[in-house]
C-alpha positions in Angstrom: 176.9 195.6 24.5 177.6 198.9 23.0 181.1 200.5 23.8 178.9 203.9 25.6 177.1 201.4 27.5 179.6 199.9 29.0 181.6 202.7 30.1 178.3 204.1 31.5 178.5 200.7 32.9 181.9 201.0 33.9 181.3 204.4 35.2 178.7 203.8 37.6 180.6 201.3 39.7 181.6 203.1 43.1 183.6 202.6 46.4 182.0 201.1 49.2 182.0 202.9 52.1 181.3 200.2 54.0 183.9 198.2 54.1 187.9 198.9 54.6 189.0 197.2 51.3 189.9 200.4 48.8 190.2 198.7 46.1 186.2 197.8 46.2 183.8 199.5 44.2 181.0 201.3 45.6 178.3 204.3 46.0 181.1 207.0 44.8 182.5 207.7 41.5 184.6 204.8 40.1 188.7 205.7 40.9 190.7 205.0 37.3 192.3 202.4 38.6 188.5 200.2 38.9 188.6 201.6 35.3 191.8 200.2 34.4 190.9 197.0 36.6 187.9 196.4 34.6 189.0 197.0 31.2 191.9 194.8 31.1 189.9 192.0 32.9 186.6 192.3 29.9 189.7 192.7 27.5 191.7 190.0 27.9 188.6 187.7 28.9 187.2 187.9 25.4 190.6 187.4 23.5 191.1 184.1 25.7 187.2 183.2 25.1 187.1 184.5 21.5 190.4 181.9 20.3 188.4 179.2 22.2 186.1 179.2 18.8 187.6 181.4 16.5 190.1 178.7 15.1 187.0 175.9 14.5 185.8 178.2 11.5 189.7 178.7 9.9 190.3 174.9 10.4 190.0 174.0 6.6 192.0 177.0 5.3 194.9 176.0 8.3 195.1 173.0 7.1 195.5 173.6 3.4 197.9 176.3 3.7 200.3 174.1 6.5 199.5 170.6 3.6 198.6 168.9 6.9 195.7 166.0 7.0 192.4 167.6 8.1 192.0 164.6 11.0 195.8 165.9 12.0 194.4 169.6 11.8 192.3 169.3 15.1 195.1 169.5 17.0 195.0 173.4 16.4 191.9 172.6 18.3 192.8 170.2 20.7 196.1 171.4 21.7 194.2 174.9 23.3 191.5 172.9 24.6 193.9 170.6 26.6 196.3 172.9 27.5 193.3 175.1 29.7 191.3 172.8 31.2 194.6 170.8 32.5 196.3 173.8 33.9 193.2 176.1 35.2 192.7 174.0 38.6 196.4 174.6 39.5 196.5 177.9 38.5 193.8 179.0 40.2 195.6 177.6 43.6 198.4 179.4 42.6 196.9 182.6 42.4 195.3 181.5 46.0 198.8 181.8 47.7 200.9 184.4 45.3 197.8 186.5 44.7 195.5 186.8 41.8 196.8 189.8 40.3 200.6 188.1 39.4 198.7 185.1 37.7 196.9 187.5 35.7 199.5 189.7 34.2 201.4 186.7 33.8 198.8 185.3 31.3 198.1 188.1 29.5 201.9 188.4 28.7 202.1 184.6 28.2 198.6 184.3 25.8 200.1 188.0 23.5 203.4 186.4 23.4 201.6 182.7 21.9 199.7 184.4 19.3 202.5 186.3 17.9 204.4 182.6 17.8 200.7 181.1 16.5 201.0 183.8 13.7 204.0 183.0 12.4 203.8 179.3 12.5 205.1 177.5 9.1 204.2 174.0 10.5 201.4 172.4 12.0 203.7 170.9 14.8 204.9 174.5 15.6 201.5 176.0 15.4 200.0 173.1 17.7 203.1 173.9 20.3 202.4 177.6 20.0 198.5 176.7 20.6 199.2 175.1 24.3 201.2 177.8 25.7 198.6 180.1 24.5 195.6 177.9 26.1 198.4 178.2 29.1 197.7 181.7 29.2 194.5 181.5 28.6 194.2 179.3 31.5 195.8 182.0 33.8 193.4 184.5 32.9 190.0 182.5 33.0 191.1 180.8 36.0 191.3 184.0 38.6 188.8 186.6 36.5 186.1 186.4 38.6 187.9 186.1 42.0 189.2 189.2 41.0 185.6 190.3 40.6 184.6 189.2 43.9 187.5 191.0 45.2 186.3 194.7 43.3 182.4 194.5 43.8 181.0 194.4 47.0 178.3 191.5 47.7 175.3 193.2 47.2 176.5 194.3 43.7 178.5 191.2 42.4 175.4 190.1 40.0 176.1 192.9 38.3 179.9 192.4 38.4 179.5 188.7 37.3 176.8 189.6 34.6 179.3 192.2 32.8 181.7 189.1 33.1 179.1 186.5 32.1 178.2 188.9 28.9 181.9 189.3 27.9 182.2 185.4 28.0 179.2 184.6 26.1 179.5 187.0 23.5 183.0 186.3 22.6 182.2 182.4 22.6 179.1 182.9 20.6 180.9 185.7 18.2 184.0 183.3 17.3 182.4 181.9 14.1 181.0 185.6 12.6 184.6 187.2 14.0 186.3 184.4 11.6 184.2 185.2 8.8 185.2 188.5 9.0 188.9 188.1 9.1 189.6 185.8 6.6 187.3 187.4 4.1 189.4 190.2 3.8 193.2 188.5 5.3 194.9 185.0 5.8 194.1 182.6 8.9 197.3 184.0 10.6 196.0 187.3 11.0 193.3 185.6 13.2 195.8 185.2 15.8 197.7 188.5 14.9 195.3 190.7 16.1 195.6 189.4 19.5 199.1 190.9 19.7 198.1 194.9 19.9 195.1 193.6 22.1 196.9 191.9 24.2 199.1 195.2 24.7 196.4 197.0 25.4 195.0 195.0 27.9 198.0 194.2 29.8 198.8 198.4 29.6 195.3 198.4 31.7 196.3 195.9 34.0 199.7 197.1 35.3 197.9 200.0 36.8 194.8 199.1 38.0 194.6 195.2 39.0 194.2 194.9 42.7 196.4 193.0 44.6 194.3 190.8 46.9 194.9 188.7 50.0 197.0 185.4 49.5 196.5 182.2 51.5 199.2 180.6 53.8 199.0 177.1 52.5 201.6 175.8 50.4 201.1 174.9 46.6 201.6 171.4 45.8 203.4 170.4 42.9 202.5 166.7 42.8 199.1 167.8 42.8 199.7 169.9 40.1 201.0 167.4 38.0 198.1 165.1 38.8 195.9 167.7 37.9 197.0 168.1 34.7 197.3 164.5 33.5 193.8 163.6 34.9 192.1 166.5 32.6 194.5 166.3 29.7 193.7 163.1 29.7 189.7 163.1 30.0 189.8 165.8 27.2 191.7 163.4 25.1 189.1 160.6 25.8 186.7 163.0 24.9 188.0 164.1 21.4 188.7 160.7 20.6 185.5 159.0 20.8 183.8 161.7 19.4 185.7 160.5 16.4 185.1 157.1 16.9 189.1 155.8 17.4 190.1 152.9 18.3 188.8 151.1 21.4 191.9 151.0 23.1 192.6 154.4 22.7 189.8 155.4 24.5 189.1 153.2 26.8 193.1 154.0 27.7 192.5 157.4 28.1 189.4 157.0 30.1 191.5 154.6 32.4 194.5 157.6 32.7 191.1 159.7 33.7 190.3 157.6 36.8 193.3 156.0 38.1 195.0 159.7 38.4 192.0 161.6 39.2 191.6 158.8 42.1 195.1 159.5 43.2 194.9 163.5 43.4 191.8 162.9 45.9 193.9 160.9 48.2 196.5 163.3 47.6 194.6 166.1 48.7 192.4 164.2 51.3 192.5 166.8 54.3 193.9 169.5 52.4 192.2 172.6 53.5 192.0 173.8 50.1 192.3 171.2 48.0 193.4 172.1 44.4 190.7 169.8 42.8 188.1 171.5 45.6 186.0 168.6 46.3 185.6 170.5 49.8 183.4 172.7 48.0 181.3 170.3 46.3 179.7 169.3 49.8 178.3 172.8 49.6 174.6 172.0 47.7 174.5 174.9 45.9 178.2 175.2 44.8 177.8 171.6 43.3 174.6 171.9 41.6 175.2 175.4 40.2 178.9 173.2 38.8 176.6 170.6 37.2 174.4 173.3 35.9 177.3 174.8 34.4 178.3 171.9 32.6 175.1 170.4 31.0 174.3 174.5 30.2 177.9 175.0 28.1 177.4 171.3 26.7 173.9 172.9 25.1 175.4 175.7 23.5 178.4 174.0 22.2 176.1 171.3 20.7 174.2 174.6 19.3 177.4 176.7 17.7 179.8 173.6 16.3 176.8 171.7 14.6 174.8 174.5 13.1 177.4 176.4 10.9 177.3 172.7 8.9 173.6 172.8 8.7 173.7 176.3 7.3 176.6 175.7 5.0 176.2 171.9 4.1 172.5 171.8 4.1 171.0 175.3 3.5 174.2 176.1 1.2 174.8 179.5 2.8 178.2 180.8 2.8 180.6 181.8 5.5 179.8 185.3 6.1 176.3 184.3 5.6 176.3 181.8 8.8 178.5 183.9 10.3 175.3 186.7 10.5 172.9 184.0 10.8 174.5 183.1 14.2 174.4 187.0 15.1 170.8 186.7 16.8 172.0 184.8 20.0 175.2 186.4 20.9 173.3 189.9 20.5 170.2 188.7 23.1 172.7 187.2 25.3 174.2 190.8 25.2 171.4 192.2 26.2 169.9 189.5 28.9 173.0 189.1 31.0 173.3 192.2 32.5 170.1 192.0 33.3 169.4 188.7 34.8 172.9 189.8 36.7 171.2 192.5 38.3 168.1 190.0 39.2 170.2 188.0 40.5 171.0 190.4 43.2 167.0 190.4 44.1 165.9 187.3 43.5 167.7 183.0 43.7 169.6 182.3 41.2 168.1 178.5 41.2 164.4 180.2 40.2 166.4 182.9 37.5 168.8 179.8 36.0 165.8 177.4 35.9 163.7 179.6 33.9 166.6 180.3 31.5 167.5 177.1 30.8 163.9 176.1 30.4 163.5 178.7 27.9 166.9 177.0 26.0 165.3 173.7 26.1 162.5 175.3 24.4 165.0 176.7 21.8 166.9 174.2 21.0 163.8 172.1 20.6 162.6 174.5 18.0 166.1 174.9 16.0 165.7 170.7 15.6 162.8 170.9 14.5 163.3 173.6 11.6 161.2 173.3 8.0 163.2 171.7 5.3 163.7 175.3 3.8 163.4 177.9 6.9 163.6 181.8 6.4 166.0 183.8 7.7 163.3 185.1 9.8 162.4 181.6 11.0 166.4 181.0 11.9 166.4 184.2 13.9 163.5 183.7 16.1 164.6 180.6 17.4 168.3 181.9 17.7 166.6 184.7 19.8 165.0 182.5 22.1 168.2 180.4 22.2 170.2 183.9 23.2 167.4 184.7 25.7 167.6 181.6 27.6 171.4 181.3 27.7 171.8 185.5 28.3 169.3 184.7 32.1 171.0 181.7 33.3 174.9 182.2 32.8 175.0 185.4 35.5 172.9 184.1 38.2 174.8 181.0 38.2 178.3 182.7 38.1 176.9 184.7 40.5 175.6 181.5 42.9 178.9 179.8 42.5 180.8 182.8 43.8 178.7 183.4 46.1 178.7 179.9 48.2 182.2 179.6 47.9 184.7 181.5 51.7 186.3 184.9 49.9 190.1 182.9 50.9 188.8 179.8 48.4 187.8 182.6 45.9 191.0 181.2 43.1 189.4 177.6 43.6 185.7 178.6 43.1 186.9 180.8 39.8 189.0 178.0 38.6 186.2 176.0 38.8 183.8 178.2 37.2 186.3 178.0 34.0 186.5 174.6 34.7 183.3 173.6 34.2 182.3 175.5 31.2 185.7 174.5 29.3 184.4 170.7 29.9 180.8 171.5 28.7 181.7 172.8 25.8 184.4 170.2 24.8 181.5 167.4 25.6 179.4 169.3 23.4 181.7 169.6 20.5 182.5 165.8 20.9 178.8 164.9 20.9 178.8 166.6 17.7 181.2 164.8 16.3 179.4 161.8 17.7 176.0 163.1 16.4 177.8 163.1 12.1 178.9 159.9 12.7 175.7 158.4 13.8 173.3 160.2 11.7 175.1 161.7 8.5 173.4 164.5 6.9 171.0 165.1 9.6 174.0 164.9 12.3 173.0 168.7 13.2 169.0 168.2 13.8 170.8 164.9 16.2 172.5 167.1 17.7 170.5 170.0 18.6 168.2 167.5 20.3 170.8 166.2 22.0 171.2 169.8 23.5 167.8 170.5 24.3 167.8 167.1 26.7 171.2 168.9 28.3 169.5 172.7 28.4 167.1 170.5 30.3 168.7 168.3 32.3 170.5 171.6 33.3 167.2 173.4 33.8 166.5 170.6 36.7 169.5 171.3 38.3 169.2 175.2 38.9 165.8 174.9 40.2 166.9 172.1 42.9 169.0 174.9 44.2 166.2 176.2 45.5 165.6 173.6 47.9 169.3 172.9 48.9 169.7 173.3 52.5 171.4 176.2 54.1 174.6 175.7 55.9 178.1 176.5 57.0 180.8 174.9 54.9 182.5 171.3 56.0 185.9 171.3 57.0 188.3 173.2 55.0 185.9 175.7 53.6 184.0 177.0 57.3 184.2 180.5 56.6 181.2 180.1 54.2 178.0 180.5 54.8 175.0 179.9 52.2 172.3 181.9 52.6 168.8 181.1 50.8 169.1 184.3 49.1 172.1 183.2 47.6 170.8 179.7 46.5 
C-alpha cells in the first residue's frame, strides 16, 4: 500500500462515541496517539514478519562467510522459527494479565536489541543464539497485535482494522525474498539484520506514546504451563524440520513423541482453567476452530508457493536473484491491494462465504503455477502470481477478522496468540513439505510442490465455507462472555 494511502487510511480512523473506552477509534478525527498506536503496531509487525523470510534468501552467502556446513546453516532458520511459535501461546497469556501494551514494548526493545547482536555475529553458534531471542521478540509482538486492534477499533469497523493488519503481514512475508535481493546486491548479509536497528527505534518511539493500555485479567499465569508450552511446540517444529530433511528415524519419531506426551500433559494441566494458555476452550467455538484450521492449510499454501518457487526460477528458468526477487513482486502487490478490501467486506458480508471464495481462487492459482510451460514468459509468471495474490489478499482479513471476532474481548491475548500461532505452523509445514517435495521428486520438486499447495489452498477453501453453517452459540465454560453471531461466522 502506498505510504499516502495509508495515512489517509490512518487518518480516517475516528473515536467512537458510543462507547466509554477513549482509546477506541471512531466517527471523529483520529487523536495522535491512534496515530502513534497504529504506526508502531504496522511498524514493528512487518520487521518481525519480514525476518520470518528475509534470512531463507541470504542463507548461502551466511554460510560461506561464517565457513559453516550449509545443512548446519538452517539453524539461522530454525532457531527464529522455534523460538516464536514456542513462546507466542505464553506470551499471549501474559499480556492477558499484565496488559498487552508491556508485552509489546517489551518485544520491540527485545527483537532491535537481537538484530543488532544478529549483525554483528562472527559465528554461526552466536548468530543462531542471537536468532532465538530475536524470534523471542518477535513472538511478543505477533502474539498481542491484533488484541490490541480489537482493543482500538470498535466492532463494526475491526475488518478494516484487521485488513490493514492482514496487509502488513502478507506483504512483509511475501516481500522477504525481493527485500533480500535488494540488500545484499548492494551490502553484506549483516546489513539485512542492521536495518532493523533504526526501525526498531522508530517504532518503539511510536509506541511509548500512543499504545493503549487495556484491561488485564485476574487469573494467574502459570509457569508450568509455560514451560510445557514451549517444549510441546519447540519440539513439533523440530519434528517438522527434520523430516522434511529426511533424518534419521529416531530423530523424528523422538521428536514427534516429545510433541504428544507434553502437549498431552499441558491439557490436563490446564483442564478447568478458565483461560487456558493452550485455549482449547475456544476451539469448542465452531467458528473459532475452523477459521484456526483455515489458517493453517491457507499459510501452508503460500509457504509451499514462496520457499519452492525462487528454485524453479533460479535453478530451472536460470534467472538471477534480483530477477526472482521481481518475479515474486505480482502477489505481494495484489495482496496489497485485496486485503483492505475484503477487510472492509468483511464487515458486510461472512467471512466463511469471503474466505471460501479466496481460497478457491488460490487453489485455482496454485494449480496454474504447477502447471507452467517448460519456458513461460514473464507475462505468463505474473498472471498466475496475480491470481495467487488475489486469492490470498480476500481470505487472510475476513478470517483474522472471524477469529477475533468469536473469541470474549478478556480472551482477546489467547485468540491473537493463536492467530500467530497458526500461521507460524502453516508456514513451517509448508517449508518442510518443500523440503520433502526435492527430496522426492528432484528437479521437478517445485511443480510437487505447488500441487501440493493447491490441495492445501483447497482443503482450506472447505474449511471457510463450513463456517457458514456452524451453529450459533454462547461460548462453553471458561469463554461465556462470547457470543457468535451468524454475521460474524
Amino acid at each position: 500500500m502506498p505510504i499516502r494511502a495509508l495515512l489517509t487510511h490512518l487518518q480516517s480512523l475516528s473515536l467512537s462515541e458510543n462507547t466509554p473506552n477513549p482509546t477506541r477509534v471512531a466517527d471523529g478525527p483520529m487523536s495522535a496517539g491512534h496515530r502513534f498506536a497504529m504506526a508502531a503496531i504496522m511498524l514493528s509487525v512487518a520487521l518481525a514478519s519480514l525476518d520470518t523470510a528475509i534470512a531463507n534468501t541470504a542463507l548461502p552467502a551466511m554460510a560461506a562467510d561464517l565457513h559453516t556446513k550449509p545443512a548446519a546453516s538452517v539453524w539461522i532458520i530454525n532457531a527464529y522459527q522455534l523460538a516464536m511459535v514456542a513462546t507466542l501461546l505464553p506470551l499471549a497469556a501474559l499480556g492477558d494479565i499484565v496488559g498487552h501494551r508491556r508485552i509489546y514494548i517489551g518485544g520491540i526493545c527485545v527483537f532491535t536489541a537481537a538484530s543488532l547482536a544478529c549483525a554483528l555475529s562472527p559465528t554461526l553458534p552466536w548468530l543462531a543464539g542471537a536468532r532465538v531471542v530475536q524470534g523471542l521478540g518477535a513472538a511478543a509482538i505477533m502474539s498481542v497485535n491484533t488484541a490490541l486492534i480489537k482493543h482500538l477499533y470498535p466492532p463494526h469497523r475491526l475488518g478494516a482494522g484487521v485488513g490493514l493488519n492482514a496487509l502488513v503481514v502478507g506483504v512483509s512475508f511475501a516481500v522477504g525474498p525481493t527485500v533480500a535481493s535488494l540488500i545484499l546486491s548492494v551490502a553484506s548479509w549483516p546489513w539485512l539484520f542492521a536495518v532493523n536497528v533504526p526501525l526498531g527505534v522508530l517504532a518503539l518511539s511510536f509506541a511509548l506514546p500512543g499504545l493503549p493500555r487495556t484491561p488485564r485479567g485476574t487469573h494467574h499465569f502459570d509457569r508450568v504451563a509455560a514451560l510445557l508450552n514451549v517444549i510441546t511446540f519447540a519440539a513439533l517444529i523440530f519434528a517438522l524440520g527434520e523430516a522434511a530433511q529426511r533424518a534419521s528415524t529416531s530423530i523424528v519419531l523422538g521428536a514427534a513423541a516429545v510433541t504428544v506426551i507434553f502437549g498431552a500433559l499441558l491439557m490436563r494441566r490446564e483442564a478447568g482453567h478458565p483461560a487456558p494458555m493452550l485455549p482449547v476452550d475456544l476451539f469448542k467455538l465452531p467458528v473459532f476452530a475452523l477459521s484456526a484450521v483455515t489458517a493453517v492449510c491457507s499459510f501452508a499454501a503460500q509457504g509451499l508457493a514462496f520457499v519452492s518457487l525462487p528454485f524453479y526460477f533460479e535453478d530451472v528458468l536460470h534467472r538471477s536473484q534480483v530477477e526472482t526477487g521481481f518475479l515474486m513482486t505480482p502477489w505481494p502487490v495484489i495482496v496489497a491491494l485485496a486485503a483492505p478490501f475484503a477487510g472492509r467486506l468483511s464487515d458486510r458480508y461472512p467471512p466463511g462465504l469471503l474466505g471460501a471464495i479466496g481460497l478457491a481462487i488460490l487453489c485455482g492459482g496454485m494449480a496454474a503455477l504447477a502447471m507452467l510451460p517448460p519456458h513461460p514468459s514473464v507475462l505468463d509468471i505474473s498472471i498466475r502470481m496475480a491470481i495467487c495474490g488475489a486469492g490470498f489478499g480476500f481470505f487472510q482479513s475476513p478470517n483474522l477478522k472471524a477469529l477475533m471476532a468469536s473469541a470474549p474481548p478478556n480472551r482477546s491475548g489467547g485468540a491473537s496468540g493463536i492467530i500467530a500461532t497458526s500461521r507460524l505452523i502453516g508456514q513451517a509445514t509448508g517449508a518442510a513439505l518443500v523440503a520433502l517435495s526435492f527430496s522426492i521428486a528432484g528437479r521437478h520438486g517445485p511443480t510437487l510442490a505447488l500441487a501440493t499447495g493447491a490441495v492445501f489452498a483447497g482443503a482450506a477453501s472447505i474449511a471457510s465455507g463450513l463456517r457458514l453453517f456452524a451453529p450459533s452459540h454462547r461460548a462453553p465454560v471458561g469463554v461465556a462472555a462470547a457470543t457468535v453471531t451468524a454475521k460474524e461466522q
